[in-house]
N, CA and C atoms as an extended XYZ file, in Angstrom:
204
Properties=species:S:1:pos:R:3:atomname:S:1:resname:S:1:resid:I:1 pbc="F F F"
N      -113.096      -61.466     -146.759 N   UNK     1
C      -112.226      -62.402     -146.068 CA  UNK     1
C      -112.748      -63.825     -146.258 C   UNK     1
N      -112.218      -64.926     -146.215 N   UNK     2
C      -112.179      -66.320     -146.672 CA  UNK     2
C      -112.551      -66.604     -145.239 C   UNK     2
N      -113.470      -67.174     -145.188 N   UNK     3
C      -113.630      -68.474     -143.301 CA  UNK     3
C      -112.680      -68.861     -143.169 C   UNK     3
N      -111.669      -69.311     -143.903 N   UNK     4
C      -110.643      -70.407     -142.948 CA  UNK     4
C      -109.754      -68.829     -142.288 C   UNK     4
N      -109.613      -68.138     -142.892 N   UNK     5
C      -108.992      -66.488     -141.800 CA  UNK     5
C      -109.750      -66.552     -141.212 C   UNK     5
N      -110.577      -66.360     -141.020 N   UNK     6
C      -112.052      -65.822     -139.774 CA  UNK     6
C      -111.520      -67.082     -139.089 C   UNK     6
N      -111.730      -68.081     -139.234 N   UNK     7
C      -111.590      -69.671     -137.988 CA  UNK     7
C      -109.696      -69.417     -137.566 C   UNK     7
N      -109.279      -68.868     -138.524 N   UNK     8
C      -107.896      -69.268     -137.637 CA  UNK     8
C      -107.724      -68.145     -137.039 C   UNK     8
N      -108.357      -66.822     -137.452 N   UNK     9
C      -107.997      -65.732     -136.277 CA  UNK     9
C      -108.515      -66.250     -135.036 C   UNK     9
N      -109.628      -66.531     -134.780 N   UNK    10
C      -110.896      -67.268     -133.779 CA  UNK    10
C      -109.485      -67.720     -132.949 C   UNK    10
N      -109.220      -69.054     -133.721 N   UNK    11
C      -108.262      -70.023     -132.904 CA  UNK    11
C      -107.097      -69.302     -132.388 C   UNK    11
N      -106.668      -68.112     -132.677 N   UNK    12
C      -105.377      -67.771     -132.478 CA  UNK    12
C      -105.997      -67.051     -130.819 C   UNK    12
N      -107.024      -66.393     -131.149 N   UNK    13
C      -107.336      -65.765     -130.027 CA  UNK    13
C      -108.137      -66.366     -128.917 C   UNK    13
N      -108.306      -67.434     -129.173 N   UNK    14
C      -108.723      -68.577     -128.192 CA  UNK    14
C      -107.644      -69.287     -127.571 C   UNK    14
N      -106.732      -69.416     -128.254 N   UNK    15
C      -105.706      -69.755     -127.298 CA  UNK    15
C      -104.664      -68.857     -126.542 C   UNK    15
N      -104.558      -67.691     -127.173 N   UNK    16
C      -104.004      -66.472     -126.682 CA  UNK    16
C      -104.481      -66.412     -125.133 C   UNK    16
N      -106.253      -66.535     -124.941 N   UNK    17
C      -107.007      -66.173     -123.604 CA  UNK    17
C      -106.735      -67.354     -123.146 C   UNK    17
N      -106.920      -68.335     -123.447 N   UNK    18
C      -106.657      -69.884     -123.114 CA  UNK    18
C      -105.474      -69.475     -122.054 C   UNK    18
N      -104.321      -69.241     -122.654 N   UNK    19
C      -102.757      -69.237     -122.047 CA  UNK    19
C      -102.865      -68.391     -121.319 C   UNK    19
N      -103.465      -66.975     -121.641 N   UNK    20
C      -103.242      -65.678     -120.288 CA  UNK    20
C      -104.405      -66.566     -119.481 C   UNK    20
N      -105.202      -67.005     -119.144 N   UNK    21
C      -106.007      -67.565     -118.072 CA  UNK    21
C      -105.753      -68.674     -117.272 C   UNK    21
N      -104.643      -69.402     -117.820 N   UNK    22
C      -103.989      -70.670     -117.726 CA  UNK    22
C      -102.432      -69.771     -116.389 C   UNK    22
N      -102.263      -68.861     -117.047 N   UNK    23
C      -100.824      -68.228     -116.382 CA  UNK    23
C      -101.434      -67.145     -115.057 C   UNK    23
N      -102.197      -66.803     -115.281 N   UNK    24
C      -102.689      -66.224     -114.126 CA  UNK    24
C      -103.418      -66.989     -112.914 C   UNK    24
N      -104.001      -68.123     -113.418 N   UNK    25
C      -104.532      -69.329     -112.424 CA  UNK    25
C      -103.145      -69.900     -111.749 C   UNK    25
N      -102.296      -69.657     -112.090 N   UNK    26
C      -101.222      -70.593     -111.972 CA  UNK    26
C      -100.345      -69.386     -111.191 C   UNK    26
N      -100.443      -68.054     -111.442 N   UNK    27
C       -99.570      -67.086     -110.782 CA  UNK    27
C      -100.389      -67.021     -109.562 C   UNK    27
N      -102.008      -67.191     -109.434 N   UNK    28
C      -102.568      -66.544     -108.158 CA  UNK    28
C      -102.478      -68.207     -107.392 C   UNK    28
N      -101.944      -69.185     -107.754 N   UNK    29
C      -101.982      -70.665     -106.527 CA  UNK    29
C      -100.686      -70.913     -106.366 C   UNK    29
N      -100.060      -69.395     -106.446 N   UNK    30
C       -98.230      -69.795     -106.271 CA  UNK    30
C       -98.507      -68.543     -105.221 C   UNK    30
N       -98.917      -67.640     -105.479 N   UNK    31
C       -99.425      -66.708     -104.440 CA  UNK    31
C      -100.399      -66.385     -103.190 C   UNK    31
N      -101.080      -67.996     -103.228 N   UNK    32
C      -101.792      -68.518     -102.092 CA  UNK    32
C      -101.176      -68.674     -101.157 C   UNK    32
N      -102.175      -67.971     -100.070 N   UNK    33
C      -101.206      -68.293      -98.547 CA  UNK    33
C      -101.093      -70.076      -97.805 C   UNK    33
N      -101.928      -70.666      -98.868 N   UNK    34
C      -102.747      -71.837      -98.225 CA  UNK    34
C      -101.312      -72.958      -98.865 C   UNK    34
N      -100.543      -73.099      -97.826 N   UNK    35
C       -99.294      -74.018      -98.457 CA  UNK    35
C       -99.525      -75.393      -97.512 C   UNK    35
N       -99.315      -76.546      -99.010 N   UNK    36
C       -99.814      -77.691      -97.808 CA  UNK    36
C       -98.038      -78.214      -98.157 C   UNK    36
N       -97.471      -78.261      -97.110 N   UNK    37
C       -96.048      -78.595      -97.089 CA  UNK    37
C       -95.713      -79.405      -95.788 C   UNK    37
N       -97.130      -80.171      -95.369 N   UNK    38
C       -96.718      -81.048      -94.412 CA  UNK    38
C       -96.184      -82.225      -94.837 C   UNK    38
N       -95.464      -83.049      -93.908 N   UNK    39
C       -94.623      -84.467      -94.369 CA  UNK    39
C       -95.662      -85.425      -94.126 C   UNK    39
N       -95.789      -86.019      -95.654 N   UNK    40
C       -96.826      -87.214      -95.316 CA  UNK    40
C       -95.732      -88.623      -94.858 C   UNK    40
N       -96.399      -89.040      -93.798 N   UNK    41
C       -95.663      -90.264      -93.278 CA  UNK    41
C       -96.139      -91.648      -93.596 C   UNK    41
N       -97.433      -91.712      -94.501 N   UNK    42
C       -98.340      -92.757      -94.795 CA  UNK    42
C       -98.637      -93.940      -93.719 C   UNK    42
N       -98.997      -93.387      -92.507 N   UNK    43
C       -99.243      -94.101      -91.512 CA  UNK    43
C      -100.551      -93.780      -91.263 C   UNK    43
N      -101.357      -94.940      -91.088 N   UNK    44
C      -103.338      -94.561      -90.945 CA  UNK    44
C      -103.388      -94.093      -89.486 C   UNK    44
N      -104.372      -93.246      -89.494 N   UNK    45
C      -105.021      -92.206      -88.499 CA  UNK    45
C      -105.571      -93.469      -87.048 C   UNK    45
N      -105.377      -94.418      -87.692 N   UNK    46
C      -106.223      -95.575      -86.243 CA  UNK    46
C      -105.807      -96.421      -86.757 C   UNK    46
N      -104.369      -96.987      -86.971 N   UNK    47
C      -104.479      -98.252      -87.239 CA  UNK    47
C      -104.983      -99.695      -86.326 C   UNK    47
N      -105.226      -99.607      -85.006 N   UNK    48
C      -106.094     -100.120      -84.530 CA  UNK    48
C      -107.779     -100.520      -85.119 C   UNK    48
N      -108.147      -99.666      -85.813 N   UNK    49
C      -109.772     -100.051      -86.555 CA  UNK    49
C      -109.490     -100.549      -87.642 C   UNK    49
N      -108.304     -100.987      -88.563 N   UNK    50
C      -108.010     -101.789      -89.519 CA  UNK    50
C      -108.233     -103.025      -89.430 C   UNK    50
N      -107.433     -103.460      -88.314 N   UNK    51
C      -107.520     -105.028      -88.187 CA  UNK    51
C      -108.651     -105.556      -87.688 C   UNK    51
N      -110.044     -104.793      -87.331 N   UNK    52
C      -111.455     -105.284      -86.969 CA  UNK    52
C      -111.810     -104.745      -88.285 C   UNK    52
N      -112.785     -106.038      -88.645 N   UNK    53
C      -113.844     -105.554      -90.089 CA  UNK    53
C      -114.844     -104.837      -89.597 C   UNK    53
N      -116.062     -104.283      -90.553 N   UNK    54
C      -116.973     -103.923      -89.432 CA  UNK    54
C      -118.080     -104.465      -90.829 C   UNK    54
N      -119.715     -104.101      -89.988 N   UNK    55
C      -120.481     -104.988      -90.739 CA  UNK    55
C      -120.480     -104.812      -92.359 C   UNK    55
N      -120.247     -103.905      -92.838 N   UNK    56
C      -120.692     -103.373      -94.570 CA  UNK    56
C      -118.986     -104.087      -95.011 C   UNK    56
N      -118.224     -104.408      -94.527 N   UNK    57
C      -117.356     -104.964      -94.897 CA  UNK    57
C      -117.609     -106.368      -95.341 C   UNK    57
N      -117.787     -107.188      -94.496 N   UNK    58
C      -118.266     -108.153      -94.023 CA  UNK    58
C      -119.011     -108.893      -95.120 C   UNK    58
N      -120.497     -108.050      -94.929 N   UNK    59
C      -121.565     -107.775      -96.339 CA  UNK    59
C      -120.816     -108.106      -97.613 C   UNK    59
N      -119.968     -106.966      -98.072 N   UNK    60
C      -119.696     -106.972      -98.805 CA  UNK    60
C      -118.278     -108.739      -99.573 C   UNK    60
N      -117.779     -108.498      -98.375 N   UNK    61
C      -117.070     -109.576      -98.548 CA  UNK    61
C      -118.013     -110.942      -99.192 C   UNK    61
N      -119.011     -111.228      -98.669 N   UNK    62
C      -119.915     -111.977      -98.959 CA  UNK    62
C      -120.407     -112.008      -99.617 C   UNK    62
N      -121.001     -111.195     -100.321 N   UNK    63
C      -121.503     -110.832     -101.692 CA  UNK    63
C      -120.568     -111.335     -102.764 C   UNK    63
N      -119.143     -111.105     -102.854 N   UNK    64
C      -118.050     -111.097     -103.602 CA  UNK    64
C      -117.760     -112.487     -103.475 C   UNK    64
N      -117.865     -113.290     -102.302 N   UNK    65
C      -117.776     -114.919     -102.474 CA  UNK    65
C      -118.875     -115.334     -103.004 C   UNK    65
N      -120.085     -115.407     -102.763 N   UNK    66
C      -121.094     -115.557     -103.587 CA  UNK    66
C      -120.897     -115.751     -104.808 C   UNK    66
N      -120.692     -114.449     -105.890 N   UNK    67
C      -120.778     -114.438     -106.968 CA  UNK    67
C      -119.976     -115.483     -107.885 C   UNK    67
N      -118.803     -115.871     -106.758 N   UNK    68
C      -117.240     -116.824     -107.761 CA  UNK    68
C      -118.002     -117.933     -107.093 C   UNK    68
């Protein structure tokens, strides 16, 4: 047999497992009980602690004027 048969059988059967491992990952997270199907409303958890900086903010802010 010639290598380039030997390398393309290789490849044929590398992607063969490739795809059955690809379809079964994909059949068992359709079959998970774990469904996240809550409604995101994009509203922050405290928007109250937004509008206060706190110190590493601050820091950092400063650092960043500094440099310009």
């Amino acid at each position: 047999m010639e290598i380039s048969r030997i390398i393309n059988m290789f490849l044929v059967f590398l992607a063969v497992s490739m795809s059955y491992y690809l379809l079964t990952l994909k059949l068992k997270n359709i079959n998970s009980p774990i469904s996240i199907e809550e409604d995101y409303s994009g509203a922050a958890k405290s928007p109250e602690g937004l509008s206060e900086p706190n110190e590493d903010a601050l820091r950092e802010l400063d650092e960043l004027l500094d440099k310009n």
